[in-house]
C-alpha positions as semicolon CSV with decimal commas, in nm:
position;residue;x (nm);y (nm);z (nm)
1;X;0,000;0,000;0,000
2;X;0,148;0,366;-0,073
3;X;0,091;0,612;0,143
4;X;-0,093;0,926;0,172
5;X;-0,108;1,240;0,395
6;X;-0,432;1,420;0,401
7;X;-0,406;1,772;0,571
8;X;-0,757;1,851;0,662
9;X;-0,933;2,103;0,869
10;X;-1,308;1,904;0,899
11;X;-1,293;1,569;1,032
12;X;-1,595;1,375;1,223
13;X;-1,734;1,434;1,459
14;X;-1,737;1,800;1,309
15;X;-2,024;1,765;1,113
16;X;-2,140;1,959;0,812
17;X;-2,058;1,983;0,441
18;X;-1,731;2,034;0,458
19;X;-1,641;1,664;0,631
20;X;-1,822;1,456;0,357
21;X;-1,604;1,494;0,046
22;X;-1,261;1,347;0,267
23;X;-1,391;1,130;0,491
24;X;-1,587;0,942;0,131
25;X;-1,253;0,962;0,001
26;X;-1,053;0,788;0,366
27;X;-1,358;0,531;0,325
28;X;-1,303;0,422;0,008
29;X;-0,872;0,483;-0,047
30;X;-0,759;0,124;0,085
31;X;-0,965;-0,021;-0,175
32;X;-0,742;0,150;-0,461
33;X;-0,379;0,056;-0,336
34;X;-0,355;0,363;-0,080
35;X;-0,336;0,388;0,297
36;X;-0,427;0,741;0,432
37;X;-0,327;0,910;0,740
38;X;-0,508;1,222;0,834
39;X;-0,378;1,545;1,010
40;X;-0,655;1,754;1,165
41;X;-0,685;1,986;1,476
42;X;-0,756;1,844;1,790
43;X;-1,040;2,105;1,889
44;X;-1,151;2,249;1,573
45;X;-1,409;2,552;1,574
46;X;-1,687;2,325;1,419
47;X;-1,971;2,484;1,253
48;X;-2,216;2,170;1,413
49;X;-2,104;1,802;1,581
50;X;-2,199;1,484;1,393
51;X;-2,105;1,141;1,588
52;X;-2,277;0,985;1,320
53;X;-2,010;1,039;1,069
54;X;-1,790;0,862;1,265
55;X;-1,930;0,508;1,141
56;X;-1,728;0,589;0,788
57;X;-1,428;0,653;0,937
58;X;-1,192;0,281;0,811
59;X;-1,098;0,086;1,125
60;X;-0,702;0,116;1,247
61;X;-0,705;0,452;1,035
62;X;-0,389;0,690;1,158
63;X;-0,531;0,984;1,237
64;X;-0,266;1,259;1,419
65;X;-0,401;1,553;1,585
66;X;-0,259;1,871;1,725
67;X;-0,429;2,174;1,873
68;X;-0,473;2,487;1,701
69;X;-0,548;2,798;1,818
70;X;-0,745;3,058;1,723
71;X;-0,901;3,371;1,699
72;X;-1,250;3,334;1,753
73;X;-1,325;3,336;2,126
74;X;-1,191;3,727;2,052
75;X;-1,446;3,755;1,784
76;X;-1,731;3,637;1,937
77;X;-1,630;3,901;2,285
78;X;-1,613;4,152;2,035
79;X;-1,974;4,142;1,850
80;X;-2,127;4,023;2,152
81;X;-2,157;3,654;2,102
82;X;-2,153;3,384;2,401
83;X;-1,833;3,148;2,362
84;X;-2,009;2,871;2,246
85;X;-2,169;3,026;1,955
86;X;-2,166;2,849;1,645
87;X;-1,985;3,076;1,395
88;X;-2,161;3,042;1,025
89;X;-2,014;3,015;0,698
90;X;-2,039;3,276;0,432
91;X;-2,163;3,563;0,588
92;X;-2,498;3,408;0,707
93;X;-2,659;3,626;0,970
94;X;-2,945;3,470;1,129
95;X;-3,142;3,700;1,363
96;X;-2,976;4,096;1,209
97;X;-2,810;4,303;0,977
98;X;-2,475;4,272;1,038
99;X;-2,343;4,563;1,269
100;X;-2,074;4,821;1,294
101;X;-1,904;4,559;1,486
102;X;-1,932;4,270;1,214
103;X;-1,804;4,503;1,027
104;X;-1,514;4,591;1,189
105;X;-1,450;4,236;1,256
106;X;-1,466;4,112;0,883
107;X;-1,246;4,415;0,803
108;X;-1,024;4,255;1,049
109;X;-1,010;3,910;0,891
110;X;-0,992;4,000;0,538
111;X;-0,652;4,189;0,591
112;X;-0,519;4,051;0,962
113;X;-0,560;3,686;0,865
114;X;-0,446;3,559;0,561
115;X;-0,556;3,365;0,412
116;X;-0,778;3,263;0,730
117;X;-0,813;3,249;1,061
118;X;-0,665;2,908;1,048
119;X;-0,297;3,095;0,980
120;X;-0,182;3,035;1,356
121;X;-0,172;2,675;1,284
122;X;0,027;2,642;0,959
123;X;0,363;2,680;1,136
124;X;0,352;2,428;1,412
125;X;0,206;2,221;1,173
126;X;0,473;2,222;0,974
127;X;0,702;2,127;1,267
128;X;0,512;1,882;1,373
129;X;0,473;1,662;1,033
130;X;0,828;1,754;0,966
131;X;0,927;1,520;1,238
132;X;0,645;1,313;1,178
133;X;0,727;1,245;0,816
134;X;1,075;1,199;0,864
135;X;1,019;0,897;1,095
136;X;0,708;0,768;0,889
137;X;0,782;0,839;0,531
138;X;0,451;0,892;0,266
139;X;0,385;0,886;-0,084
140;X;0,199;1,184;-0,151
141;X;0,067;1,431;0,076
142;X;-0,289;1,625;-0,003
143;X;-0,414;1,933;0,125
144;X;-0,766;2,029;0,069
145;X;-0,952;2,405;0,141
146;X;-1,102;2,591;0,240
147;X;-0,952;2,692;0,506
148;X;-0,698;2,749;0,242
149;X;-0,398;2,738;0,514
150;X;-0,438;2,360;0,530
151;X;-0,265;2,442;0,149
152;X;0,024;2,659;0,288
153;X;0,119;2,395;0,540
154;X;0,138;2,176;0,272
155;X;0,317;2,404;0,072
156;X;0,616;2,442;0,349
157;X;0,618;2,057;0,369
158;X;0,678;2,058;0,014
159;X;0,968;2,281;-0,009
160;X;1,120;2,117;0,295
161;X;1,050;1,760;0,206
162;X;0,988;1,750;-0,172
163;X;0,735;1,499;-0,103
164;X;0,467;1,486;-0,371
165;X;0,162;1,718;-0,287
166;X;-0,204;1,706;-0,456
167;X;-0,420;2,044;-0,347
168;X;-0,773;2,029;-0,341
169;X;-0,998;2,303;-0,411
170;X;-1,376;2,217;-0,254
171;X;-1,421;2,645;-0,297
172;X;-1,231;2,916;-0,483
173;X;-0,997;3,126;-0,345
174;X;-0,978;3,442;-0,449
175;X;-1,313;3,388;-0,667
176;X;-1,533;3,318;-0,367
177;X;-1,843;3,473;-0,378
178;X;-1,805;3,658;-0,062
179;X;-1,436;3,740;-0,127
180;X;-1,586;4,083;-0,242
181;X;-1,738;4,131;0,136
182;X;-1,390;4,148;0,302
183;X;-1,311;4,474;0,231
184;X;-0,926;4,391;0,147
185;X;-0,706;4,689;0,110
186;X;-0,493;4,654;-0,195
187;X;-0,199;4,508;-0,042
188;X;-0,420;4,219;0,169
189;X;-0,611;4,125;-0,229
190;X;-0,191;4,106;-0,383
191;X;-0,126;3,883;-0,097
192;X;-0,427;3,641;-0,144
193;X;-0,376;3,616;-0,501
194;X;0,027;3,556;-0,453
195;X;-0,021;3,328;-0,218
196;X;-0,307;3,125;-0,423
197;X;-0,084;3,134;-0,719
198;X;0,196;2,990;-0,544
199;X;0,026;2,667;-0,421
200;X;-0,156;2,645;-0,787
201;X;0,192;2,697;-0,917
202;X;0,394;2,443;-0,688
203;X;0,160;2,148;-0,651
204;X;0,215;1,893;-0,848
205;X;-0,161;1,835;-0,845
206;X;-0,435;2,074;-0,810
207;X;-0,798;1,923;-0,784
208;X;-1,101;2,127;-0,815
209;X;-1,506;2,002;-0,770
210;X;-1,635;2,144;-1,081
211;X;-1,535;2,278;-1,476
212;X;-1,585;2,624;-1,402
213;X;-1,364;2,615;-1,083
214;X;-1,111;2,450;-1,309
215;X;-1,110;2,695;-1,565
216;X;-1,127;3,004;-1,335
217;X;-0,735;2,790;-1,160
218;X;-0,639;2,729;-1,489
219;X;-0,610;3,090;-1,556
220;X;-0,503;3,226;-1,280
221;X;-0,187;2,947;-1,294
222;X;-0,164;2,849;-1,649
223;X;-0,165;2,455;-1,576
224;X;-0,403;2,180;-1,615
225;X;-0,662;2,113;-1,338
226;X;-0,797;1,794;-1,282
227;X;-1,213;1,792;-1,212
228;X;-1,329;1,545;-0,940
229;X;-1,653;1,651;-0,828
230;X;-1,806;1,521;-0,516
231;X;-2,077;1,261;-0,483
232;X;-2,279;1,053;-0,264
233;X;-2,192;0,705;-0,091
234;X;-2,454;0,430;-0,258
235;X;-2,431;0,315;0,132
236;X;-2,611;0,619;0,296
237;X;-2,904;0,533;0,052
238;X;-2,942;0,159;0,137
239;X;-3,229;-0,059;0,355
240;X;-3,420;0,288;0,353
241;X;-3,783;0,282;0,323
242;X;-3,891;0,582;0,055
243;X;-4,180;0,687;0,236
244;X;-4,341;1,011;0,099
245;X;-4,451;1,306;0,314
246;X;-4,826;1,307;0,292
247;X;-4,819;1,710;0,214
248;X;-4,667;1,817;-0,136
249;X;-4,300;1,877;0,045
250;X;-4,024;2,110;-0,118
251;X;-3,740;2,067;0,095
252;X;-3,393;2,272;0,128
253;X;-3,102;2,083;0,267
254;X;-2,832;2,289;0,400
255;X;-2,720;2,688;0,510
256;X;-2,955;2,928;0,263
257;X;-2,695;3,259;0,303
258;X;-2,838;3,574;0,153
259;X;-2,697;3,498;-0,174
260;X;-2,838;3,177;-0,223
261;X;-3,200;3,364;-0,117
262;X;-3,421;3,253;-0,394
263;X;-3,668;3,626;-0,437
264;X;-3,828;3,493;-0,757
265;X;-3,935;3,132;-0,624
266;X;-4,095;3,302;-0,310
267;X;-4,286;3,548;-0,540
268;X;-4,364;3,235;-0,771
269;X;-4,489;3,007;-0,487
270;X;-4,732;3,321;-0,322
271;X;-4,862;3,439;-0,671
272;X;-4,966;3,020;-0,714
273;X;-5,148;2,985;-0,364
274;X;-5,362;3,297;-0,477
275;X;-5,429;3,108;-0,808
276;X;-5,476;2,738;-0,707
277;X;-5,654;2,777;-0,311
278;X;-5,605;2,417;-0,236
279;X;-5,261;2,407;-0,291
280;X;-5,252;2,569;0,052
281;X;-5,379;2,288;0,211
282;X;-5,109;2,046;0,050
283;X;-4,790;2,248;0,043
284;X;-4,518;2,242;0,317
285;X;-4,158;2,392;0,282
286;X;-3,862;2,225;0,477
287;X;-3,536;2,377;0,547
288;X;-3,267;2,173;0,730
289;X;-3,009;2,407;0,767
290;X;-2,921;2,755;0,893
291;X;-3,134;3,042;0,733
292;X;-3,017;3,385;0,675
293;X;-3,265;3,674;0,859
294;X;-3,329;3,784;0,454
295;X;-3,463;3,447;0,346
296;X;-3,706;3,435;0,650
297;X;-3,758;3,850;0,586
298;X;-3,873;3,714;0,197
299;X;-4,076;3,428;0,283
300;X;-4,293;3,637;0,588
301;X;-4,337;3,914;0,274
302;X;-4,472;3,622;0,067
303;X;-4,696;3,489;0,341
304;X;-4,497;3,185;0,327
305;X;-4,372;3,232;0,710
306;X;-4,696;2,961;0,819
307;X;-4,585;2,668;0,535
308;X;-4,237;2,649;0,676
309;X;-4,064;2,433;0,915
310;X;-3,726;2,505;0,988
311;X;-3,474;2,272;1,152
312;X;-3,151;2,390;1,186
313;X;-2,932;2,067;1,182
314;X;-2,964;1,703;1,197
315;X;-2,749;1,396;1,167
316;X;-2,635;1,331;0,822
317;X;-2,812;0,988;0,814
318;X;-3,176;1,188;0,896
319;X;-3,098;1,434;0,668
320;X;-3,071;1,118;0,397
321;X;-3,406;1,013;0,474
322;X;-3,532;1,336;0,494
323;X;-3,443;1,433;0,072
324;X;-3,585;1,053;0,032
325;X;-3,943;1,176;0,190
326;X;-3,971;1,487;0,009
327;X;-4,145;1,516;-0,278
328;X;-3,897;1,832;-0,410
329;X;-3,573;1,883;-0,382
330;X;-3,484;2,271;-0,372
331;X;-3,158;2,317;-0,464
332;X;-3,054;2,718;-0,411
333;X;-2,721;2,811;-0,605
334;X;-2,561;3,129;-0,552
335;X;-2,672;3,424;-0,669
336;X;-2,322;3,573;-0,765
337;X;-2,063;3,630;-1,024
338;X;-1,909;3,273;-0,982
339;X;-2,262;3,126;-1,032
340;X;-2,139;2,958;-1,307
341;X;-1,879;2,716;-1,129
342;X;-2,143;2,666;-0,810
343;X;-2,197;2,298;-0,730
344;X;-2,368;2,240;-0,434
345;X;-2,232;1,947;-0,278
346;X;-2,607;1,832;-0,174
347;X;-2,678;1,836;-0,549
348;X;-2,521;1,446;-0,554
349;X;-2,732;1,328;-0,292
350;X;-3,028;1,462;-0,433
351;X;-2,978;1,257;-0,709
352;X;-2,912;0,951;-0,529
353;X;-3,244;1,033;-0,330
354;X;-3,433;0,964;-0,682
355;X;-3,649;1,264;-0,610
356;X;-3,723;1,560;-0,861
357;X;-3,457;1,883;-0,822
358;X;-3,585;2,178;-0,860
359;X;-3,260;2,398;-0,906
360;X;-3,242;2,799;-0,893
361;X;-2,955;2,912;-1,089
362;X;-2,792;2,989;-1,431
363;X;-2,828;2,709;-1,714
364;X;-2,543;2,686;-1,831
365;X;-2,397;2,632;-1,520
366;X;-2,199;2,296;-1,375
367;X;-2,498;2,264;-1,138
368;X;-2,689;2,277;-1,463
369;X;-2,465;2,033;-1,651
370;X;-2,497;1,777;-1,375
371;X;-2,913;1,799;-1,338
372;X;-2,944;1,789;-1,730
373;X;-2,697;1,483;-1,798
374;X;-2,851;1,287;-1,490
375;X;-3,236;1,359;-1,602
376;X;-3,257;1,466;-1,198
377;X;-3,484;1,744;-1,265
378;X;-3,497;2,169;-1,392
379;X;-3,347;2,409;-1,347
380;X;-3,510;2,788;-1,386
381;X;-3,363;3,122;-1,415
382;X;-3,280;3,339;-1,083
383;X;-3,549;3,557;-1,219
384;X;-3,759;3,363;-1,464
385;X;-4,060;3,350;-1,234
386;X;-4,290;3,203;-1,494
387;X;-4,127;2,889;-1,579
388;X;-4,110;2,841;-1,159
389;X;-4,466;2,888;-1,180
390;X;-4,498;2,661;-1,442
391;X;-4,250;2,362;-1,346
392;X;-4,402;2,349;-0,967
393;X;-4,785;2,349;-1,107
394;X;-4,623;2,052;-1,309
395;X;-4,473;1,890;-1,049
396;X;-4,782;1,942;-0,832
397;X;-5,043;1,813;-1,069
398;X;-4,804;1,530;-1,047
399;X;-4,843;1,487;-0,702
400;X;-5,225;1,502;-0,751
401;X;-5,205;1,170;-0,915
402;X;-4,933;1,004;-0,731
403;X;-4,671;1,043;-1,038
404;X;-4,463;1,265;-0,913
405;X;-4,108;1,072;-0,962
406;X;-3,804;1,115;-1,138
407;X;-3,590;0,846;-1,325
408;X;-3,244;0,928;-1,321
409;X;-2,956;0,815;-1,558
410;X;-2,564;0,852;-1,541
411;X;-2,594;0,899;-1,207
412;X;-2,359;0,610;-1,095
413;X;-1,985;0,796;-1,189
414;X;-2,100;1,035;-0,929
415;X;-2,047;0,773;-0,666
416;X;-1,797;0,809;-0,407
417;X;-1,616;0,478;-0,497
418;X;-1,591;0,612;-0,871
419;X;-1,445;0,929;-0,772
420;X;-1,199;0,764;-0,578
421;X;-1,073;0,562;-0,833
422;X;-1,024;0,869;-1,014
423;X;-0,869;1,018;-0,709
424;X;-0,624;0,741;-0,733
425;X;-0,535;0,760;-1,019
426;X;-0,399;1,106;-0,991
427;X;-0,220;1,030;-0,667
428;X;-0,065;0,706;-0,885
429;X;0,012;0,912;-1,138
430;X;0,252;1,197;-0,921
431;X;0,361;0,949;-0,663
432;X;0,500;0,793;-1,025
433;X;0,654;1,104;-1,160
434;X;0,870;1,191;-0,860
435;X;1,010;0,866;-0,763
């Protein structure tokens, strides 16, 4: 077996979105000729707690852990938050506007912390696997962001130990859509892009989860960079009853940020309650997943506020059965300039849920690409509010009847076995080149 060094940030029992896409990968490695050994922080500031994930985690796996400090117990003290305050992803704000002091405070991280508040770790990381490695030698070593400092520590191994590396981009750098909201001064935006430029630039791999992602690296670095999108494990999806919700469910899984605030579908949805009254009676919306004060702000405008319940997290394997009951999938993509290269990573397990997606975005987007080739549902315009109206009286009529199903095709290279084996053959492929 050759070895392999994964430098991650979100391990179990963190839970959330950012865990699945490494610990699919850990599951699945062995069977393709590598061991892996992860490196993760000891006591992580976790956006939610998941035992459950721990089930996937391979037995007698090495996993090294060291603790990290940082900077958000200061944070927290200084808008007024309680230490153990979850702290959201992607400027979600759940009860307010964002304040003078959130303000301050993001003005502060843009141009204080580069390229996160993760930096305080990268260089007793790098001490620490230096020894490490030197006793317990490995074939490749991966780093995957965001936090993009997991891909400087990396980095510094690599021009220490010229071991081969493999980054991993699950989210842009630089071309993040709230990269805009930092407020960098000119000198903190040089230093981003030179230091994204240099790990694009000195990998001898760089991964990224969809083509637009790709392309957007590609320029910025002039290489080639290899697509693996994520997925969903066939085994989260098996010996589950599909047991419908009796009501005509549309269901969001995940965090719904501001940008990802659907206007046009809430408009769409109140404009056909006033034109079909039962439809009242029969709809529900679900959102698993923390909810930006705007989205709830849209739907109470909508008189939507009475259809919804709202949970804000649950145990991957509920949330599983939970896209399996639904009769829609809602799948929110980001209303911003990278819109294009936006792949939700839920996307993949709405497909393996076999129920119909109903996506919000641009298409001729990846998201797009993905829905169209797997037959998993539609996808309407940000602000084409008549073909919402149109595809949910559709799928509701459908409901009436008890035909509301989807048959999907394709959808089987999205597995996360299949993208492993295309995961190792990359790692084969530089662990070849340098030896």
């Amino acid at each position: 077996m050759k070895k392999v060094l994964i430098i991650t940030y979100y391990w179990p029992p963190s839970g959330g979105a950012g865990v699945q896409r490494w610990l699919k990968f850990v599951k699945y490695l062995r069977e393709f000729g590598w061991e892996p050994i992860v490196y993760t922080p000891e006591n992580p500031e976790a956006p939610a707690i998941d035992p459950s994930l721990e089930k996937d985690i391979p037995a007698n796996l090495t996993v090294l852990k060291t603790k990290i400090w940082e900077p958000y117990n200061l944070y927290k003290s200084f808008i007024g938050q309680k230490k153990d305050a979850k702290i959201n992803a992607g400027f979600l704000a759940e009860k307010k506007k964002p304040g003078l002091a959130e303000k301050i405070s993001v003005w502060i991280r843009g141009n204080w912390f580069i390229p996160d508040a993760r930096k305080f770790w990268i260089n007793p990381s790098v001490e620490f696997l230096s020894g490490y490695l030197e006793k317990n030698p490995v074939d490749v070593i991966v780093s995957t962001g965001p936090p993009h400092s997991m891909h400087l520590i990396a980095l510094e191994l690599k021009k220490k130990l010229s071991i081969p590396w493999l980054a991993d981009f699950r989210d842009p750098w630089t071309n993040i859509d709230f990269y805009k909201d930092l407020m960098l001064t000119r000198s903190s935006d040089e230093k981003h892009k030179r230091l994204e430029k240099e790990v694009l630039e000195k990998a001898d791999a760089v991964v990224a989860v969809g083509w637009h992602m790709a392309e957007d690296l590609k320029k910025i670095s002039g290489r080639k960079i290899e697509v693996i999108t994520n997925g969903y494990d066939e085994d989260d999806f098996l010996n589950k009853e599909n047991r419908l919700d009796k009501n005509f469910s549309i269901s969001h899984i995940g965090a719904m940020n501001a940008d990802r605030n659907p206007k046009m579908l809430w408009k769409a949805l109140s404009e056909l309650l006033a034109e079909i009254p039962e439809l009242k009676n029969d709809l529900r919306l679900n959102f698993i997943g923390k909810t930006d004060y705007s989205v709830m702000n849209e739907l109470e405008q909508n008189n939507l506020t009475s259809l919804l319940t709202k949970t804000d997290y649950l145990p991957h394997g509920k949330i599983t059965e939970r896209m399996q009951s639904s009769h829609v999938l809602l799948l929110a993509l980001n209303d911003t300039p990278n819109t294009l290269g936006v792949i939700s990573g839920k996307l993949f397990e709405y497909i393996a849920a076999k129920r119909p997606v109903l996506a919000i975005g641009k298409e001729g987007g990846d998201a797009a690409r993905i829905i169209k080739e797997t037959g998993a549902g539609i996808v309407c315009d940000f602000q084409d509010k008549e073909k919402m109206k149109n595809e949910i009286k559709r799928l509701y009529e459908s409901f009436k009847q008890n035909k509301l199903t989807v048959e999907t095709s394709s959808g089987n290279i999205y597995s996360r076995k299949k993208l492993t084996e295309k995961l190792a053959a990359v790692l084969n492929r530089i662990a070849k080149v340098n030896s």
